[in-house]
N, C-alpha and C positions, 0 to 999 in steps of 0.2 A: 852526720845526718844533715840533708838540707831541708831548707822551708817548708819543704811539703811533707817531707816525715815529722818536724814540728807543726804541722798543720795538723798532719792526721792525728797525732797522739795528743794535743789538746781537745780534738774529738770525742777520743776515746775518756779524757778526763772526764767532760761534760757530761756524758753518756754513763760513765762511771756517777756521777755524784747522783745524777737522775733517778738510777736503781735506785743509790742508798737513801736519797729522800720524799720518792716517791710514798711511800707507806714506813715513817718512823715508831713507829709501835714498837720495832725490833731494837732500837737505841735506850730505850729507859733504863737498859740494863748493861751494864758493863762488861758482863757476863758474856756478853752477845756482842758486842762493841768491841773488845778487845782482838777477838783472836781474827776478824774478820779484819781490822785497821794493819793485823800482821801480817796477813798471806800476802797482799801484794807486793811487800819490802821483801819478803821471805824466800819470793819466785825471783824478783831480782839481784838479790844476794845468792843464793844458791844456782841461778843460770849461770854466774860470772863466769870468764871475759866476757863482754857479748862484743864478738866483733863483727860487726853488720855489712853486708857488701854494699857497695855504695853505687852500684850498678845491676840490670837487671829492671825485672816488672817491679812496679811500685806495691803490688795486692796482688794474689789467690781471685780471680775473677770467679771462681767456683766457689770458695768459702765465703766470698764477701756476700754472692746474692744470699747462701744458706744466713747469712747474720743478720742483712737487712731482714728478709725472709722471718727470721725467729723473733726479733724486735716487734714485727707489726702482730705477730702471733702474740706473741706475753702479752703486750699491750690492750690485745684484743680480749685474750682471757683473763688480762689481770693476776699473770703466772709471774714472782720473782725468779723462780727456776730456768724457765726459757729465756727471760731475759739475760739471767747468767750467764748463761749457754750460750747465750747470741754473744756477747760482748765477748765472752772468750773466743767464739770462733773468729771475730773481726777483730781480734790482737793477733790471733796465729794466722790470717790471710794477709797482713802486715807483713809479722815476724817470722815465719817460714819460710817466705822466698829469699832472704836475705840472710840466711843462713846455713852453714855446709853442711851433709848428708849426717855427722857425726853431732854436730853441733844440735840442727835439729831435733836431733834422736835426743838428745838429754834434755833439752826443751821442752820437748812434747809429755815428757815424763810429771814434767813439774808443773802443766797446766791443768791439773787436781786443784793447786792453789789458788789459782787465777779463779777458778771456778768459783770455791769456797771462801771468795774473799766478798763474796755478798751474802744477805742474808736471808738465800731459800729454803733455806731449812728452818727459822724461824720461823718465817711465815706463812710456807707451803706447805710444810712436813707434819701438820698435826697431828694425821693419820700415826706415824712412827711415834711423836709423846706421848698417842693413847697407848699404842700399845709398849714401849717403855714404861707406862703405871702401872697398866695394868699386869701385864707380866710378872717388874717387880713388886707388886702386891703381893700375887700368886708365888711368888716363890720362898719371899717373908713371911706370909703365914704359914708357909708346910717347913718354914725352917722352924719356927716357932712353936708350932704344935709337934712337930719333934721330941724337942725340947722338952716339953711336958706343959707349955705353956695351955691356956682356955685363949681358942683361938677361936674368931667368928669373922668372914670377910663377905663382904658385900661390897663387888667392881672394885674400887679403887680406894675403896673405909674398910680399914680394920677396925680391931675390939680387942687388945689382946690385956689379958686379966683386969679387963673392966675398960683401959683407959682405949679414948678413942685415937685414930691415925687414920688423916685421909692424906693421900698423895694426890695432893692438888698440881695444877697446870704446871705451876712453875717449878713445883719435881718432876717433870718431865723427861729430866736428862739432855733434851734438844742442844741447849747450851754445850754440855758437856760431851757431847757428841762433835759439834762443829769444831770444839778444843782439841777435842783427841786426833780429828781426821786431819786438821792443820798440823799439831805437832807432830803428830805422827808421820804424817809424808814428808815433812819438812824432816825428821829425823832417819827415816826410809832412804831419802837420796841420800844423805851422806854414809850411811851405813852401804847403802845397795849398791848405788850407783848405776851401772847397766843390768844388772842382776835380773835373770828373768822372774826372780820371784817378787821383784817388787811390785807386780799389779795386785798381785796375791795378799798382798797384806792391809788392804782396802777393806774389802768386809770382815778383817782381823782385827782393825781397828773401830769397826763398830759393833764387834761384841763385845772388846773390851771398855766402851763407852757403857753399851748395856751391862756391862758386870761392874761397873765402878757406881753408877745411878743404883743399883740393886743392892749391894754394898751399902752404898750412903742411907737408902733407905732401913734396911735393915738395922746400921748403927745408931740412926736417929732413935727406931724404935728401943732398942738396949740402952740409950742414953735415957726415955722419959720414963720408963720402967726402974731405969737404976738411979736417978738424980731428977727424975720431976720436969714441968711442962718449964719451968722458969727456965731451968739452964738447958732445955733441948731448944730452947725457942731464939736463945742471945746469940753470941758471935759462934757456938759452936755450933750450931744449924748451919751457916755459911762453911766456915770455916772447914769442917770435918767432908764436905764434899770435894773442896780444892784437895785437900791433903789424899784424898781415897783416890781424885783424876792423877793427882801427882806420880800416887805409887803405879797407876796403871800404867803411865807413861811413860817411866822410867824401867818396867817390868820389857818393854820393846825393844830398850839395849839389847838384851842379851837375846832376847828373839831375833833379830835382825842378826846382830853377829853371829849365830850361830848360821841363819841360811847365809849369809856373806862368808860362812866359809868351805860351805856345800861348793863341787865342782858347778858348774853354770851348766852343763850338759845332762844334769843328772834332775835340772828344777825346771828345765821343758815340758 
């Protein structure tokens, strides 16, 4: 790379910190911190070799205005999502032209990460936490009154044999959603690879966020009913969430392997 590709991608740095410190509200939690501090090591681990041609347009003059273009848009509406969007599209009018037709092609795959290495879905997605409560409300109480439990739901409070449960903000799942769609792509390409099924596993992986939040909830509630508000409230509150993301995430080995072994003609 010469000067001016070190010019532009300290650009891109500045631009990058900008997003993440424009509106920090989404850092207090590590939760949230984490998996977005991975996707951008993850897109470049998982791109490798990257061997860049060192000749040719310096930019995409077509992708660059769409990124300026999205930039003064976010900014205007005070969207982390466009701005995402924008930053990722002014790394791929960069990084596209300086790369072969093949190369590309596995590139573009993995600009999922790029995307989700900021934090729009914290801040923009609240729409999708209400309804990750609300759902998994709705679906822990009709698991519960099943059960033969005395169930009473009101939005996002239960009642279930007397004790209360609200699934406040930060059961959301949001967190655990942005976890799942990072590992999960990050685990997709090496599984997939060109695989046409791997766009397919995108809204596969946010149901399985939504079934692991739904899950967490539900365990939480069997934990205060079976062992009281003390030990549903300590480290097993935290804890039993990561452990339910964990099993969802490790449930997409074999998912993946199994389409990774489907003929490629046949997942068109």
């Amino acid at each position: 790379m010469n000067r001016h590709d070190h010019g532009f991608l300290t650009v891109l740095a500045l631009l990058a910190a900008f997003i993440w410190l424009r509106d920090i509200r989404w850092a207090s939690d590590a939760s949230n911190v984490l998996p977005c501090l991975a996707a951008l090591p993850l897109f470049v681990w998982l791109g490798r070799p990257w061997h860049l041609r060192r000749t040719g347009p310096f930019f995409s003059n077509r992708l660059l205005i769409i990124a300026v273009s999205g930039f003064a848009l976010g900014i205007g509406l005070n969207l982390t999502f466009l701005l995402a969007l924008s930053w990722t599209t002014l790394l791929w009018s960069w990084l596209s032209v300086r790369l072969t037709a093949s190369a590309r092609r596995s590139a573009g795959r993995l600009l999922v990460l790029v995307f989700l290495a900021f934090p729009w879905i914290t801040l923009d997605a609240g729409f999708a936490g209400w309804w990750f409560r609300i759902s998994g409300a709705e679906v822990v109480a009709k698991l519960f009154l099943w059960g033969g439990f005395d169930v009473l739901q009101e939005g996002t409070n239960l009642r279930i044999q007397g004790w209360p449960i609200s699934v406040e903000a930060p059961c959301s799942g949001l967190n655990a959603l942005q976890s799942m769609l990072i590992a999960g792509t990050a685990l997709a390409s090496l599984r997939l690879r060109d695989h046409p099924w791997y766009w397919w596993n995108l809204p596969f992986l946010v149901v399985l966020a939504w079934t692991a939040n739904t899950l967490r909830i539900a365990l939480l509630s069997a934990s205060l009913l079976t062992w009281g508000p003390e030990f549903t409230s300590g480290p097993f509150h935290e804890w039993s969430g990561w452990a339910i993301l964990m099993l969802m995430f490790l449930l997409c080995w074999p998912v993946f392997g199994m389409q990774a072994a489907q003929p490629q003609r046949h997942a068109s």
